[in-house]
C-alpha positions as CSV (number, residue, x, y, z in Angstrom):
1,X,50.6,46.3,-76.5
2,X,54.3,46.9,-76.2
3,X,54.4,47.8,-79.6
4,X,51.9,50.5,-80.0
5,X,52.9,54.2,-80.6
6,X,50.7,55.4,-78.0
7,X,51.7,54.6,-74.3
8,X,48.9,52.3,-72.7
9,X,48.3,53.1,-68.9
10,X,50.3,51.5,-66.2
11,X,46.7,50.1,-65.6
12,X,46.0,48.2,-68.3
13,X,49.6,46.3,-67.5
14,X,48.5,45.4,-64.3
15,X,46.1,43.7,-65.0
16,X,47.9,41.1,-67.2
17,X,50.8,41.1,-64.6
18,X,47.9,39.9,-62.3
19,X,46.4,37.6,-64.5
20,X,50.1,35.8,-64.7
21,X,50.2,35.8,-61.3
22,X,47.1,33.9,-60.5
23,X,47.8,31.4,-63.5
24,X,51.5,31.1,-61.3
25,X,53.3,32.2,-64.5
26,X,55.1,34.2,-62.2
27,X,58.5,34.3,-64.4
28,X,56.2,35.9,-67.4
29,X,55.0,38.4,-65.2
30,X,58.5,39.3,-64.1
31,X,59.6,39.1,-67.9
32,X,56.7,41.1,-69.3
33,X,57.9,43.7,-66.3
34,X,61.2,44.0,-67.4
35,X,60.2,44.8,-70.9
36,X,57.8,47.5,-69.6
37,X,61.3,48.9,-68.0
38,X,63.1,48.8,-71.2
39,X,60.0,50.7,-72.9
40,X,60.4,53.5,-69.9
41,X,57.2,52.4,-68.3
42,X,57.3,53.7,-65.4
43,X,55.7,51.3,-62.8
44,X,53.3,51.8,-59.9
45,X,53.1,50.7,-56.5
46,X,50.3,48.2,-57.4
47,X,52.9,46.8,-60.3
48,X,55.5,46.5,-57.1
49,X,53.5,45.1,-55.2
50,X,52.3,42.1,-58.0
51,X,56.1,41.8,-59.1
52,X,56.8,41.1,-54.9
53,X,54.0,38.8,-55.0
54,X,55.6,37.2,-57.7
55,X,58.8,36.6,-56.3
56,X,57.8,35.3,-53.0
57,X,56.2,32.8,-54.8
58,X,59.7,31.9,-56.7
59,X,61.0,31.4,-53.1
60,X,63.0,34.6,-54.4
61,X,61.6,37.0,-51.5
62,X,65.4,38.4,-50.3
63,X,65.9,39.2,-54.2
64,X,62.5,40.9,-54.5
65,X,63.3,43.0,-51.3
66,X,66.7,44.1,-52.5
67,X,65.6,44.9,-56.1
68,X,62.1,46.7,-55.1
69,X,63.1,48.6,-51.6
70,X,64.6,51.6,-53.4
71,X,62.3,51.8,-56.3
72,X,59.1,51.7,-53.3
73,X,61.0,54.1,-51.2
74,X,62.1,56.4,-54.2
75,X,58.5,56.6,-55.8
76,X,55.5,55.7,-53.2
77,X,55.4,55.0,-49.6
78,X,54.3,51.2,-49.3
79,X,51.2,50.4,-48.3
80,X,49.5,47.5,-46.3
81,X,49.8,45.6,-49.4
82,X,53.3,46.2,-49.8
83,X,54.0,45.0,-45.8
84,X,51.6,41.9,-45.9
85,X,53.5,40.5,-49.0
86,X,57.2,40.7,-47.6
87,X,55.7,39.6,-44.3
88,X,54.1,36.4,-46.0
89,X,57.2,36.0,-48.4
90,X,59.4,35.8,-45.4
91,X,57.4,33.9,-43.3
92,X,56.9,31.2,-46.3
93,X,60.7,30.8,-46.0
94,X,60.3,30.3,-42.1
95,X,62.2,33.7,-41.6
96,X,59.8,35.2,-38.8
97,X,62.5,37.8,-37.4
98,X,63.5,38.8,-40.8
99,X,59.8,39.8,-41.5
100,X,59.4,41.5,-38.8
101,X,62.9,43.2,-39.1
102,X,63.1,44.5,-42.7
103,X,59.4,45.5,-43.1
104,X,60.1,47.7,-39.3
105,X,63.2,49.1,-41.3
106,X,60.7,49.7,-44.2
107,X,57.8,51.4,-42.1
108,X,60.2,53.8,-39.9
């Protein structure tokens, strides 16, 4: 799909970034979302919020946060979604106060 001329909705990316998530091939989701980068792609908030997923299920929630905070901000506000992920990444990690910290910092 990356190699067609045409440019194949955000949508149809999604949904293979969601199927390697629920087969826990989380790095191939965060691969396959770099490449999408690479090809200008522009992502949305549901591609965020799978790519999040993804990480807090590499124990790499703090990384996630850093790397998709500005992009969420910048492009969409987060939504529910968004919040219940970094709260469950967090929380995974046994970080209560930073969930409830840097998701605050997010919201306000």
């Amino acid at each position: 799909m990356l190699c067609v001329r045409h440019t194949t909705p955000i949508i149809e990316f999604n949904k293979i970034l969601d199927s390697f998530a629920k087969m826990m091939q989380y790095p191939n989701a965060v691969s396959l979302s770099h490449r999408l980068e690479l090809k200008g792609i522009v992502p949305s908030l549901v591609t965020l919020n799978i790519l999040i997923n993804c990480f807090c299920h590499m124990g790499q929630i703090t990384f996630g946060f850093s790397v998709f905070r500005p992009k969420i901000l910048k492009r969409n506000q987060p939504d529910t979604i968004t919040l219940n992920t970094l709260i469950k990444g967090f929380c995974l990690k046994g970080h209560i106060k930073k969930a409830l910290t840097r998701t605050l910092v997010m919201v306000f």
